[in-house]
N, C-alpha and C positions, 0 to 999 in steps of 0.2 A: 605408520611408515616403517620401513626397512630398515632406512637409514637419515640420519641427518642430510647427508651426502652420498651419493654414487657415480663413481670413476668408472666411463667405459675406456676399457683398453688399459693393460700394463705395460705404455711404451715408457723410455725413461720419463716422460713429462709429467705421463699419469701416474707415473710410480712415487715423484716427487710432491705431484700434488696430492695425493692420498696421505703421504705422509707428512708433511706438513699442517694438514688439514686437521688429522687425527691427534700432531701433537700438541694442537693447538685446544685439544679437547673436544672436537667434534667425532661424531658415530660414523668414522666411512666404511662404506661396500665399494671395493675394488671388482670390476669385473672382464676376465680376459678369456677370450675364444679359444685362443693355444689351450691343447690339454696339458703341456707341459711349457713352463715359464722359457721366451728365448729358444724354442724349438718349433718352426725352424728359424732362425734369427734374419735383421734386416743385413743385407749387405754392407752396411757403415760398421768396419771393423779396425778403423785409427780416427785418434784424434791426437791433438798437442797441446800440450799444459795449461797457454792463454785462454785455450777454449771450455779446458775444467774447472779452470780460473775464475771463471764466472758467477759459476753456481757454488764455487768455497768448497768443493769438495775435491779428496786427494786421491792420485791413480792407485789403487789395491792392488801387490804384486801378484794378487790369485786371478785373477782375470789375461791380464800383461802377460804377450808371449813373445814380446823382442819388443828392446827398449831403441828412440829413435833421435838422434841429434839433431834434426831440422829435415829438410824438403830442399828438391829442385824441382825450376819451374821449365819445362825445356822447351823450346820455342819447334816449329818444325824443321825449321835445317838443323837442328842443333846444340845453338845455343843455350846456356844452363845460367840459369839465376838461380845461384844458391841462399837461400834464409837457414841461418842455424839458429833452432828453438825446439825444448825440450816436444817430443814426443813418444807417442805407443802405440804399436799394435795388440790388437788384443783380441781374445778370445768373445765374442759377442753375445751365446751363449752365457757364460761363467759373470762377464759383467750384468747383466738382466736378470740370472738367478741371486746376483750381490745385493743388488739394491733390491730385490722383491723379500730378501731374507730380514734386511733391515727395514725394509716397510713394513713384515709380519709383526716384531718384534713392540714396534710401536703401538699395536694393537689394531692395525686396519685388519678388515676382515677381507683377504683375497682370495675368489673364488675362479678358477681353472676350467675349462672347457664349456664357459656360457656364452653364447653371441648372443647382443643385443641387436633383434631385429626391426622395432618401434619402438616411436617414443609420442605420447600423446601427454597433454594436461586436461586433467581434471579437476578442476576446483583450484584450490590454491597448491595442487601437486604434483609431478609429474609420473605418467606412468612406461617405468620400463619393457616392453615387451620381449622377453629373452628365450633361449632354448631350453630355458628351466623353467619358465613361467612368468609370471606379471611380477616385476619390481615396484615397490613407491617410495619417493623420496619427495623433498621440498627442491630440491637443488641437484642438479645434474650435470658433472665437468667432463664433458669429451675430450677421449685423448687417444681414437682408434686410428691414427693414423693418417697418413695422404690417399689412402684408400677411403675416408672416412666416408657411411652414406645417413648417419645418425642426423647429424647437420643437416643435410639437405632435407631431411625430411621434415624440419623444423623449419625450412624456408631458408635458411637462414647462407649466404655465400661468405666462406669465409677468406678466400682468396682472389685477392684484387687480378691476378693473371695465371688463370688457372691453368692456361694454354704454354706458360713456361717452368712446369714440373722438369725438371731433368729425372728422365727417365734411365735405370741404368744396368747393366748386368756384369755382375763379376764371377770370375772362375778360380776357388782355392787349386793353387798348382802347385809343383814339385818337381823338382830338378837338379841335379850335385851345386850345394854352395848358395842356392839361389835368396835364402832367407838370410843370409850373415850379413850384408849392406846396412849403413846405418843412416839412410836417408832416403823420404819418400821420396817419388818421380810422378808429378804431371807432367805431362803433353799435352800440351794446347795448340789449336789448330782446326782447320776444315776437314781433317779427320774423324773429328769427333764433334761436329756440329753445336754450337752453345754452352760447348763445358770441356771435357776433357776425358784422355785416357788415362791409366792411374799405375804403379807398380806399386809395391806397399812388401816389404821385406819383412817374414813372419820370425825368422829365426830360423838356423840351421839348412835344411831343403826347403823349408815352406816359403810360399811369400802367395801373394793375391795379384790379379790383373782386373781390370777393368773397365769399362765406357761406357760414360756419361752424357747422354746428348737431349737438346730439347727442339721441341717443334719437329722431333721425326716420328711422331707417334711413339707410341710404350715401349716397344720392340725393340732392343738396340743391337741384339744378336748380330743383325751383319755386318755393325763398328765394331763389335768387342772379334767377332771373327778375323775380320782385317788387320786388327791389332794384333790377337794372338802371332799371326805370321809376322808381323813388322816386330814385334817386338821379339822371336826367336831369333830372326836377323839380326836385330840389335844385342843380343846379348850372347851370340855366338852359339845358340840350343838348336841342336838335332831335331829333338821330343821334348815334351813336358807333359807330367803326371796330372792329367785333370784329376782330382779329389770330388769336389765339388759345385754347384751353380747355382748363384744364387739372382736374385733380384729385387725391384722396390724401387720406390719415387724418393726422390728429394726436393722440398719444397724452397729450394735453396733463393730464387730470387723473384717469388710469386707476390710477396708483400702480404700479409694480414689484410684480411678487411673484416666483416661481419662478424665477429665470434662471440659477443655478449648479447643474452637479452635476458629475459626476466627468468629466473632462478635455473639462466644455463649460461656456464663458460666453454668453449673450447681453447683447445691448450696444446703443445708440440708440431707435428710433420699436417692435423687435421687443420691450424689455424696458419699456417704456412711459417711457422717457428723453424728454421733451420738449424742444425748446427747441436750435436750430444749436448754440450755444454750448455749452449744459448736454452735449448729447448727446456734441460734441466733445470734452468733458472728461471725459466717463465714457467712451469710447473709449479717453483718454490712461489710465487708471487699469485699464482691463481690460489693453490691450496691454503694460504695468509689470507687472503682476502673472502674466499667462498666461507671457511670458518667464523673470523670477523662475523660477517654477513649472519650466518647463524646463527651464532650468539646474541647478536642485535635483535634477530626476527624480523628483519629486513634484507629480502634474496631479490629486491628489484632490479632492473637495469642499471636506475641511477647510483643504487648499490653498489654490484659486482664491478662498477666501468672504472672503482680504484686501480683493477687488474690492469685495466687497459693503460690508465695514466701513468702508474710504473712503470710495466713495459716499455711503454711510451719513453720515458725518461733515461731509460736505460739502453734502447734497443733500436731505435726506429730512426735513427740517423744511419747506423750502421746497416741497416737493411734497404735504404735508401740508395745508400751508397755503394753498394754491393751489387744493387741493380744495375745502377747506372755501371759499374766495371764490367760484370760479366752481359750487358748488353753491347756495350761497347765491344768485348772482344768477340759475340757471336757478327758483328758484321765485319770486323777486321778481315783482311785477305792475308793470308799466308804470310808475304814478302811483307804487308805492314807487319806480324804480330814481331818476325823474324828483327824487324828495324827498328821495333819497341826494344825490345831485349838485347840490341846492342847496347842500348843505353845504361843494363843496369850487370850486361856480363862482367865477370870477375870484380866487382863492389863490392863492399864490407856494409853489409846493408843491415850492422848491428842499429844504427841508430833511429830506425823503425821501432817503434813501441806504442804503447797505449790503446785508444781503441780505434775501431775500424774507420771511422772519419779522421780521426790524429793520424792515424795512416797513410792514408791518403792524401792527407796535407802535404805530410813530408813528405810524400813520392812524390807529389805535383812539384815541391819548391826542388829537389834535387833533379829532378828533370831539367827543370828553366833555367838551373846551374851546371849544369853538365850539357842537354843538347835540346834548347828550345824551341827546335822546329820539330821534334818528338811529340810535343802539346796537341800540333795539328792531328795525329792519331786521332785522339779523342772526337774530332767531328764525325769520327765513322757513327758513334751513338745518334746523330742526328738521320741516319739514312734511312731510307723509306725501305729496310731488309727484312 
């Protein structure tokens, strides 16, 4: 064999889980299609603290290109819900080459411009089929992506709603002043159909737009166009400097289904893992567990499905729940989302904490305390939209 273990794709999942894996003492072959790590990167270029939080790892100021106090959440007439909590924008690029340095380090072996195009078993092994040639391992963790087509060639469906990828495209832009704000901006709305448009303040001129929407097909180019205009209006811009454009899926509320079976995990944006942070932490939990496995001599199902029960334990209320919210607001009408966020405009919504269900709780109890007939929103999740 090749390896004990072989990582297809260097997203962060797979980056965590390679390493992990290898410092647990297993042989990994890391393998990623890019000739160069993070070039061209995914368009998820902020995250915020709670969601590093996760995986126990801290933001490195070499990635980090404007630091962010919290987010607003702006309703379409207007209205701003503001959450203050520590975030970052960053270099996406520079973060993917960070942790591909510190997965070298550990001793995985990562290898740059190989796509994995089959994947068959033989015996008790599996074989890689790549653009270098035949790979063999016992065990094999997918982690290429929401593009992933390794999975499916194993049969295997790893998201329960595949049809709710939010699809999205963003454009780095430039303009005087545009990047010194020290808080992101959603818009939510029938704008952006099932998710939202974005403003992300990079530092100094720079900053990021973009629209995210689901159930309109891949394409979201004629949201993020419509934006571009509504948001020059809104910020008082002539022009703005396109740089860049970039694009990519988010598996943000597709739910996990199939990703285990007999000496294969899938892992990140391929097992519908959302979220830098989250994804990284179920990374940390496959690479613990594919290792384990290895060591034992036992890469069965009943094996590897510890991954899934941590996960499980960790994870799957909050992705439960995150469906039910962003289903809820793709069938909301405008004037509801607008009557939602009276409820929560100008609030000290410090006493939000914990995780994404504890969340929610306390939104739901400060609703019923402030404006009870706001609850009824929530049957819009029952519509037949």
């Amino acid at each position: 064999m090749d390896a004990d273990i072989i990582v297809i794709g260097a997203s962060p999942a797979g980056l965590m889980a390679a390493r992990n894996a290898c410092e647990k003492g297993a042989d990994v072959l890391l393998l990623e299609k890019k000739e160069e790590i993070g070039n061209p990167p995914h368009p998820a270029n902020s995250f915020f603290k709670g969601m590093l939080d996760r995986c126990g790892e801290r933001a490195d100021p070499s990635y980090v290109v404007h630091y962010l106090k919290g987010m607003k959440i702006i309703s379409p007439e207007g209205r701003e819900i503001i959450v203050e909590t520590p975030g970052y924008s960053i270099d996406k690029t520079k973060f993917d080459r960070f942790y591909a340095e510190k997965v070298m380090k550990t001793g995985v072996d990562l290898r740059t411009g190989i796509e994995a195009r089959d994947i068959w078993k033989e015996g008790g092994e599996f074989a890689v089929i790549t653009s270098a040639g035949t790979l063999r391992s016992k065990t094999v963790i997918i982690s290429d992506g929401i593009n992933s087509k390794i999975a499916s060639l194993l049969g295997m469906n790893t998201l329960k709603h595949p049809e709710d990828i939010a699809w999205g495209t963003e454009l780095e832009i430039r303009a005087p002043g545009l990047g010194k704000p020290e808080m992101f901006e959603y818009y939510v709305g029938n704008h952006a159909p099932g998710w939202k448009t974005t403003y992300a303040p990079r530092g100094g001129d720079n900053a990021a737009i973009g629209a995210y929407v689901r159930r309109c097909g891949k394409d979201a180019t004629p949201y993020l166009n419509a934006w571009v205009e509504k948001f020059k209006q809104l910020k008082g811009l002539e022009e703005i400097e396109v740089v860049r454009k970039l694009s990519g899926g988010d598996p943000i509320v597709t739910i996990p289904g199939d990703y285990i079976t007999d000496g294969i995990m899938v892992v990140g944006g391929a097992a519908g893992q959302s979220g830098i942070g989250y994804a990284m932490r179920a990374g940390q939990i496959c690479g613990d567990v594919a290792a384990d496995a290895v060591k034992k001599g036992d890469v069965s199902k009943s094996s590897l499905s510890e991954y899934r029960k941590v996960w499980e334990k960790e994870f799957k209320v909050e992705h439960y729940v995150g469906r039910i919210g962003l289903e809820t607001l793709r069938k909301m009408t405008d004037r509801e989302i607008d009557e939602m966020a009276k409820v929560f405009e100008n609030e000290d919504l410090s006493f939000i904490h914990g995780s994404a269900f504890e969340q929610a709780m306390q939104v739901f109890t400060f609703m019923m305390k402030k404006k009870p007939s706001a609850m009824l929103k929530y049957r819009a999740f029952l519509r037949n939209k």
